[in-house]
C-alpha positions in Angstrom: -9.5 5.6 31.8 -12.4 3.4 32.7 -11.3 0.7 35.1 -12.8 -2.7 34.3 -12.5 -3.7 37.9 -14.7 -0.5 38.8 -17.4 -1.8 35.8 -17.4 -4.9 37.6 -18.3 -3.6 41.3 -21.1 -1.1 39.7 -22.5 -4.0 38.0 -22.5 -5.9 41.2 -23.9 -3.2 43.0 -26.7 -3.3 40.3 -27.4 -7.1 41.1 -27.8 -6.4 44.3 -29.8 -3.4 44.3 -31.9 -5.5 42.0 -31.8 -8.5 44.3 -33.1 -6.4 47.1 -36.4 -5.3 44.7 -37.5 -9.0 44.6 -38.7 -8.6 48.4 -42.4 -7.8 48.5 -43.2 -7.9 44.6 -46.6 -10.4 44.4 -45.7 -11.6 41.2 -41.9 -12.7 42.1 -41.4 -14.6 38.5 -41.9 -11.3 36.7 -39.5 -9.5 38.5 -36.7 -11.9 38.4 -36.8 -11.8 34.8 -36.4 -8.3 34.3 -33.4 -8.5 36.4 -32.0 -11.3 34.2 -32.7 -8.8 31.5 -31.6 -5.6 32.8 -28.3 -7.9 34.2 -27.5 -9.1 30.5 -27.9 -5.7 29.1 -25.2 -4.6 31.2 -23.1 -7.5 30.3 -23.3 -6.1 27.2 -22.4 -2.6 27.5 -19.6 -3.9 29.7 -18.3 -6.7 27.4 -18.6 -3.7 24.2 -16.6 -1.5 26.2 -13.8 -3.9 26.8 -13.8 -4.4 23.4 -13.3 -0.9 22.8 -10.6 -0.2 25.0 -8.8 -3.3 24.1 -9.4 -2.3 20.2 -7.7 1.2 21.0 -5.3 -0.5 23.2 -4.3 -2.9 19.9 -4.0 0.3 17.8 -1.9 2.4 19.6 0.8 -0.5 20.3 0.4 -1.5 16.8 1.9 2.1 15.4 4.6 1.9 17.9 8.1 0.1 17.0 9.6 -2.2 19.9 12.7 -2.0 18.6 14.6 -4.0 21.5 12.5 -7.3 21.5 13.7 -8.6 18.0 16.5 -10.4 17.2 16.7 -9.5 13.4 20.3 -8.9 12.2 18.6 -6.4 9.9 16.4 -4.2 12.5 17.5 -0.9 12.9 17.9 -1.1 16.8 20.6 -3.3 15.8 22.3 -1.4 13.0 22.5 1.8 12.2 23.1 1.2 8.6 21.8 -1.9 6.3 24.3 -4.9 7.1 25.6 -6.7 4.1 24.6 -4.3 1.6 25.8 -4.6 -1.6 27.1 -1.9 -4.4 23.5 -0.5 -6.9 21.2 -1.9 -3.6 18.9 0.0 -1.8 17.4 -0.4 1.8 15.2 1.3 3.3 13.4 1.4 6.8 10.0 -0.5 6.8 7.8 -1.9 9.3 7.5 -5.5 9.6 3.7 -5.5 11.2 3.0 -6.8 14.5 2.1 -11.0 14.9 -1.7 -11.9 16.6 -2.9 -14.8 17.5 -6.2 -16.1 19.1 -7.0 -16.8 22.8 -9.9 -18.4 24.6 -11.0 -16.7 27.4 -13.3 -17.3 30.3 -15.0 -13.8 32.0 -17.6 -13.6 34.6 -21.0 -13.2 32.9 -22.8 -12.5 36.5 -21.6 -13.2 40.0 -23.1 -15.2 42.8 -25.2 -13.7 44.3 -28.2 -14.4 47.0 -32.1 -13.8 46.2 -34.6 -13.5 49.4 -37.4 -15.6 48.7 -40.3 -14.4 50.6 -43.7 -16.9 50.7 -46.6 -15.1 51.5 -49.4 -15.9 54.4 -51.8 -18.3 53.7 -55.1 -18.3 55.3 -58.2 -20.8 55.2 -61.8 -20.1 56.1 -63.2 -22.5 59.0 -66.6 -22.6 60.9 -66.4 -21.3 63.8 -69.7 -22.0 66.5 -71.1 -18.5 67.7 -73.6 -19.0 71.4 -76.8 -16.9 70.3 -78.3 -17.9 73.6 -76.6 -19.3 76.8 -77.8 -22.5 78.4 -80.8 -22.1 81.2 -82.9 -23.4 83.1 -86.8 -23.6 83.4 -88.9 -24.4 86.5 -92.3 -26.1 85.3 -95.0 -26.5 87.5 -96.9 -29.8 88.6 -100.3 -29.0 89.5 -101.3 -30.7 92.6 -104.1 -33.7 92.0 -106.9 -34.4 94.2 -109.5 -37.6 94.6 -112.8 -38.0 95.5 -113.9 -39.8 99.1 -117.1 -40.5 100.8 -117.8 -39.2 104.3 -121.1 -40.3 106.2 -121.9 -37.4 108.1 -124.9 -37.5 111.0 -128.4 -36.2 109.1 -130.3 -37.0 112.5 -129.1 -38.2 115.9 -130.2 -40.9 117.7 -133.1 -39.2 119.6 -135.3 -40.2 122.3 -139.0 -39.4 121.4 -141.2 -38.9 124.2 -144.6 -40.3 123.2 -146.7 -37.4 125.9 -143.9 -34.4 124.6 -142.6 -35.3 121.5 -139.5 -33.9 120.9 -138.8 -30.6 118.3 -136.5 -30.2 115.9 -135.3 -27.5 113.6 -133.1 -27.2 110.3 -129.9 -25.1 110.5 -127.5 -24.3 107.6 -123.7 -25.8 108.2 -120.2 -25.0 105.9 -118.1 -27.7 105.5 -114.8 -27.4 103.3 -114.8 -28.6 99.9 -111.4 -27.6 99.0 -108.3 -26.9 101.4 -106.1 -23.7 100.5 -103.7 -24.6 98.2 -100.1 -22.8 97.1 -100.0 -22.5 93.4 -96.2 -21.4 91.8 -96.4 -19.1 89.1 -93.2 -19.1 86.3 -92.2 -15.7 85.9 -89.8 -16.5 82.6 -86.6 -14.7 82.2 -85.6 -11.7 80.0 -83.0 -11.4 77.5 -80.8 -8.6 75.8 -79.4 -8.6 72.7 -75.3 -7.4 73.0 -72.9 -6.4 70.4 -69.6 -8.7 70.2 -66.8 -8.0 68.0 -65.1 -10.9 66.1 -61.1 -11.0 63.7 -62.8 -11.8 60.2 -58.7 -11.0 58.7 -56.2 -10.9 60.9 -53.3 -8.0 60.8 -50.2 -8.8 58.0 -47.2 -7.4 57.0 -46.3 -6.4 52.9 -42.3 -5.3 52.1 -43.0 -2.2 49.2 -39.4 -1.9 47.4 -38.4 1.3 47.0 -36.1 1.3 43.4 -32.5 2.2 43.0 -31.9 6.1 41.7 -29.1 6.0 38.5 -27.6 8.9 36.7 -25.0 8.9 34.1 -22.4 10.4 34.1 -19.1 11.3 31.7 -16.0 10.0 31.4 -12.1 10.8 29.1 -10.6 7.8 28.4 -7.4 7.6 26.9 -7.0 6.0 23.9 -3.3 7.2 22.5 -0.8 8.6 24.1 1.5 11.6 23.0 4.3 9.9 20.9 6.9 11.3 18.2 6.8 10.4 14.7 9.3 10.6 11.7 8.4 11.7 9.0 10.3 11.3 5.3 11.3 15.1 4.4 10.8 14.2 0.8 10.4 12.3 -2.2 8.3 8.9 -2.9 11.6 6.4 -3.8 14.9 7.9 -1.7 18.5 6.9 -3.0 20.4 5.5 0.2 24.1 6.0 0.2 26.5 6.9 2.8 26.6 10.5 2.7 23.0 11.5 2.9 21.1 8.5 4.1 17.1 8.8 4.8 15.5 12.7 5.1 13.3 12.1 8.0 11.6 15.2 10.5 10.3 14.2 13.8 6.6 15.1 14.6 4.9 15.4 18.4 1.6 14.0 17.8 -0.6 14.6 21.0 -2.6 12.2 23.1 -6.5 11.0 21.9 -9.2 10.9 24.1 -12.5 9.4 23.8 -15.0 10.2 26.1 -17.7 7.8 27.4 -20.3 7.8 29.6 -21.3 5.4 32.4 -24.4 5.2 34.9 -23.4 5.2 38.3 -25.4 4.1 41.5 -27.0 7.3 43.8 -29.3 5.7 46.0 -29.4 2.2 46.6 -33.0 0.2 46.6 -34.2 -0.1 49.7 -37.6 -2.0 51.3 -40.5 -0.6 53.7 -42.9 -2.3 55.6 -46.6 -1.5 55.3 -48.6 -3.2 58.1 -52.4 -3.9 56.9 -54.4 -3.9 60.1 -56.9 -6.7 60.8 -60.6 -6.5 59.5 -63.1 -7.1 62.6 -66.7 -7.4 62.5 -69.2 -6.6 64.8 -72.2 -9.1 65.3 -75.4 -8.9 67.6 -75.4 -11.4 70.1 -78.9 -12.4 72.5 -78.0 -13.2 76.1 -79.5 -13.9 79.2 -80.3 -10.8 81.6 -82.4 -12.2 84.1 -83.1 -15.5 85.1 -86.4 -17.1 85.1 -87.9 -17.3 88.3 -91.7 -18.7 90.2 -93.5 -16.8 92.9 -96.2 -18.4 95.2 -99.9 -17.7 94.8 -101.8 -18.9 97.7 -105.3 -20.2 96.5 -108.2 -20.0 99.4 -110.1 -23.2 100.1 -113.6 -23.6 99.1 -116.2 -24.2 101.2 -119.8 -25.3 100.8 -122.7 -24.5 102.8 -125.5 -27.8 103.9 -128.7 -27.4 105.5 -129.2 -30.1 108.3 -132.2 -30.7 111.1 -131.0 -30.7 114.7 -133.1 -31.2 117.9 -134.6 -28.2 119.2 -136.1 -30.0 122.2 -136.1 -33.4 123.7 -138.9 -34.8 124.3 -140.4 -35.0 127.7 -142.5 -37.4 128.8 -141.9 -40.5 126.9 -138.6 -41.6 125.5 -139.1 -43.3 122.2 -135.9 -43.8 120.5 -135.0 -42.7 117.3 -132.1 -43.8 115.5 -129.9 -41.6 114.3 -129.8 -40.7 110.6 -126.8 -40.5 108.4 -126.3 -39.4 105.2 -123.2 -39.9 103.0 -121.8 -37.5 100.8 -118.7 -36.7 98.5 -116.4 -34.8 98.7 -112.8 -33.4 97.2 -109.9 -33.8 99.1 -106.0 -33.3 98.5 -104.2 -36.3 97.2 -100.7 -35.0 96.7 -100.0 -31.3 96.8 -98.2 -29.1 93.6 -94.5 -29.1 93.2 -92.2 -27.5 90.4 -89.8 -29.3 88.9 -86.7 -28.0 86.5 -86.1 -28.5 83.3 -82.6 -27.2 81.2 -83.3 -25.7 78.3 -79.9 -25.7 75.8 -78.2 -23.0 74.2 -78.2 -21.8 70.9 -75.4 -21.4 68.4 -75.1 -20.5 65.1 -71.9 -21.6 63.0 -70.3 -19.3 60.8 -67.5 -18.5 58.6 -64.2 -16.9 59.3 -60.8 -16.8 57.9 -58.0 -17.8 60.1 -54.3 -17.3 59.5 -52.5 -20.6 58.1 -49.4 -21.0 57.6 -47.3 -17.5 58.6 -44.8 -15.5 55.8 -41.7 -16.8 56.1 -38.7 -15.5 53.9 -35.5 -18.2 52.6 -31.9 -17.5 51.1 -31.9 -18.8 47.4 -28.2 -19.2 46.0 -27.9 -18.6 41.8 -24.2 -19.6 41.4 -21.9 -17.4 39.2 -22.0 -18.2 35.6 -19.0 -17.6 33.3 -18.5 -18.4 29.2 -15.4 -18.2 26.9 -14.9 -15.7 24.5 -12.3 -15.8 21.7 -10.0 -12.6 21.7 -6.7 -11.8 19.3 -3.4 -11.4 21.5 -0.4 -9.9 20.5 2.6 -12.2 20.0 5.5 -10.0 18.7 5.4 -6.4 18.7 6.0 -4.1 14.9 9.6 -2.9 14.3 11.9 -1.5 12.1 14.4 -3.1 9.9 16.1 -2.3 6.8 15.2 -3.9 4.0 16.3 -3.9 -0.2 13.9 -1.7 -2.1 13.1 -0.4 -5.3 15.2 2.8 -5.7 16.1 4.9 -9.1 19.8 3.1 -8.9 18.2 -0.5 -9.4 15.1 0.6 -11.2 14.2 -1.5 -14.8 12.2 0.3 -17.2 9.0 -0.4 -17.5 8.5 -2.4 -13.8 6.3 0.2 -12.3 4.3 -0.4 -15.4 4.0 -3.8 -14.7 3.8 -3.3 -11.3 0.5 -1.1 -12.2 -0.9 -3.7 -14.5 -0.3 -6.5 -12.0 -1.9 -5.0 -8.7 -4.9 -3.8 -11.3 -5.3 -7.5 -12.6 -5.5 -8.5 -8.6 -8.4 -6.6 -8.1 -6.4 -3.2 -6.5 -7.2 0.5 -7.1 -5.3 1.7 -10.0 -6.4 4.9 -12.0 -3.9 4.2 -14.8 -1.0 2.3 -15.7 1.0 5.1 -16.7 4.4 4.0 -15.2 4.6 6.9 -12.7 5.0 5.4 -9.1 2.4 7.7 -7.8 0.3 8.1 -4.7 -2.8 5.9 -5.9 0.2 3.1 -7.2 1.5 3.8 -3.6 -1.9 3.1 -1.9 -2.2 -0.3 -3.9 1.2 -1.2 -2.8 0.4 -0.9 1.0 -2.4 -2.3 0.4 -1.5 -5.6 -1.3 1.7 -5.6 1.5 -0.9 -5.1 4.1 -2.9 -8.0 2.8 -0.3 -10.2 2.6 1.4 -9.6 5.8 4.4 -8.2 4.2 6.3 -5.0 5.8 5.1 -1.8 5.0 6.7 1.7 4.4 8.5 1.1 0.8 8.4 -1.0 -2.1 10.6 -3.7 -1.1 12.1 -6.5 -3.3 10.2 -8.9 -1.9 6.9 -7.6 -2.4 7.3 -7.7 -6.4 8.7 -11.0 -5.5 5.4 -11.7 -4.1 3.9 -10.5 -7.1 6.1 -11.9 -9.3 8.0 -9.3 -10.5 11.7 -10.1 -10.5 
């Protein structure tokens, strides 16, 4: 028999099987309502098959007779014969049916259970400042300046001149220096190389894939009746009761019933994987510095210019006449302060660009859906069916014509008569149990009080 505390747990199991899907879906929503769904649907299967069993349940006790729970002076647990029967009476046994009444219930419609919320990685995209070129320095030269001067210089010399032997002179070439050597610094810039760098454009992050629950159904017997005995009446459709002979009844083994059903049960449980999505680098050319700028020194030779002057060849000898000396002045270049270097920094160069960063990281939380439960309205039992004795229509008591009226009655009240022919026959005896059914009156014969009920006296 299909335990409900067993439906229960499988349904549970399904919850959480289900519950463990919703890791690592993207669109979480979605999934949470096909659980909803798929958890309803087997409330349903659940709640029809409780009402199944509980149907068959209802059935089987209904055709049974608790004959020790009545206290009816005219049950046949408490007498084997009809008590105060009188002389042209007759009893027979019938079954007084079994009392319901309804019940609100409350049953769990889903457990408690707890969901794992998982919030994804966010990431945002932020300028980041790449160095094309690292900071250097440059060494500039100052030339060196000169200025201008005026030098007398000696033409002629004071001479002497002799008025018997005048003196002789002749012209000879002289260099002078117009320029001094100088040291002139040459830059000799640097050189660059261009290098490859590698930068995180995504950085490395974890998904959960859910790997599904496996099912399969399976079969089930369920009892629905169990293997009683029956009597059966040997003969006859109205018995005579008297002392002698009393009721004709055979007893009958009727075997159990069996109903089979089938249920899904769990195989493999969901389960969750992690798939790690590596991080996305990119590779970008970079230009840096590979040899620093340098100078070198150049000398540069001084410059020199060639004069012609006249210089006494021969004093003279006899007379001294004095000549003055004659000058002559002329201009000429000369240093004023020398060449220097001097350094200047030249900044580096950057570029900004884009790149996407990690956030805030995945993070996973508990989320609590408390257990829901609704009423449901269900008929209970109150007092079990028995057997009791009870003043029927017999041949001894029978009036003429009151199975004719009895015909013509149950026909006017709607029941299933083929004729009214005044033969109590098995159609008549169909409308009978019928109209006692409907009316809650006991069943098995035609009892006085159901043509009381009809108004047949």
């Amino acid at each position: 028999m299909l335990n409900k505390k067993n439906i229960i747990n499988l349904s549970l199991g399904v919850v959480l099987a289900l519950g463990l899907t919703a890791c690592a879906t993207k669109d979480t929503s979605s999934i949470l309502s096909q659980k909803d769904m798929k958890i309803q649907e087997l409330q349903k299967q659940l709640d029809a098959k409780d009402s199944t069993i509980e149907t068959l349940k209802s059935t089987t006790a209904s055709t049974v007779t608790n004959e020790s729970m009545t206290n009816d002076e005219n049950a046949v647990a408490n007498s084997l014969v009809p008590p105060h029967a009188k002389p042209g009476e007759c009893y027979s046994k019938v079954l007084v049916p079994a009392v319901y009444k309804e019940e609100v219930k409350t049953r769990l419609v889903h457990e408690e259970k707890t969901d794992i919320k998982v919030t994804p990685p966010t990431y945002k995209v932020v300028d980041k400042k790449v160095t094309i070129r690292e900071e250097s320095t440059k060494l500039v030269l100052v030339p060196a300046t000169y200025k201008t001067v005026e030098e007398t210089i000696l033409v002629k010399p004071e001479t002497t001149k002799l008025e018997v032997i005048p003196a002789t002179y002749k012209t000879v070439e002289e260099t002078i220096m117009v320029k001094p050597e100088t040291i002139k610094l040459v830059k000799v810039p640097g050189t660059y190389k261009t290098v490859e760098e590698t930068i995180i454009v995504e950085a490395e992050k974890v998904n959960l894939e859910t790997i599904p629950a496996v099912y399969k159904t399976v079969e089930e017997k369920v009892l629905i009746a169990k293997a009683h005995t029956e009597w059966k009446e040997g003969r006859g459709e109205i018995e005579k009761v008297n002392n002698s002979t009393g009721d004709i009844m055979c007893l009958i083994e009727v075997p159990a019933k069996y109903k089979t059903v089938t249920k899904k049960v769990l195989v493999t449980p969901a389960t969750t994987k992690k798939i790690v999505t590596p991080a996305i680098s990119k590779t970008i050319n970079k230009r840096v510095l590979d040899t620093a700028p340098s100078t070198k020194e150049i000398k540069v030779p001084a410059v020199y210019n060639t004069i012609t002057k006249t210089v006494l060849d021969t004093p003279a000898t006899t007379k001294e006449i004095k000549t003055p000396a004659v000058t002559k002045t002329v201009t000429k270049t000369v240093l004023n302060t020398p060449a220097t270097t001097k350094e200047i920094k030249l900044p580096a160069i950057c570029k900004i660009v884009k790149t996407k960063v990690l956030d805030t990281p995945a993070k996973e939380e508990e989320v609590k859906t408390p257990a829901v439960y609704e009423n449901y309205t269900t008929t209970v039992k109150t007092e079990d069916a028995y057997l009791r004795w009870q003043e029927i229509l017999c041949k001894t008591n029978t009036q003429n014509g009151i199975v004719s009226k009895l015909q013509a009655t149950l026909k006017d009240k709607g029941y299933d008569i083929k004729s009214v022919n005044g033969v109590y026959n098995k159609s008549t005896k169909a409308a009978v149990n019928k109209y006692q059914e409907d009316n809650k009156l006991s069943t098995g014969a035609l009892t006085v009080k159901t043509l009381e009920s009809l108004g047949l006296n």
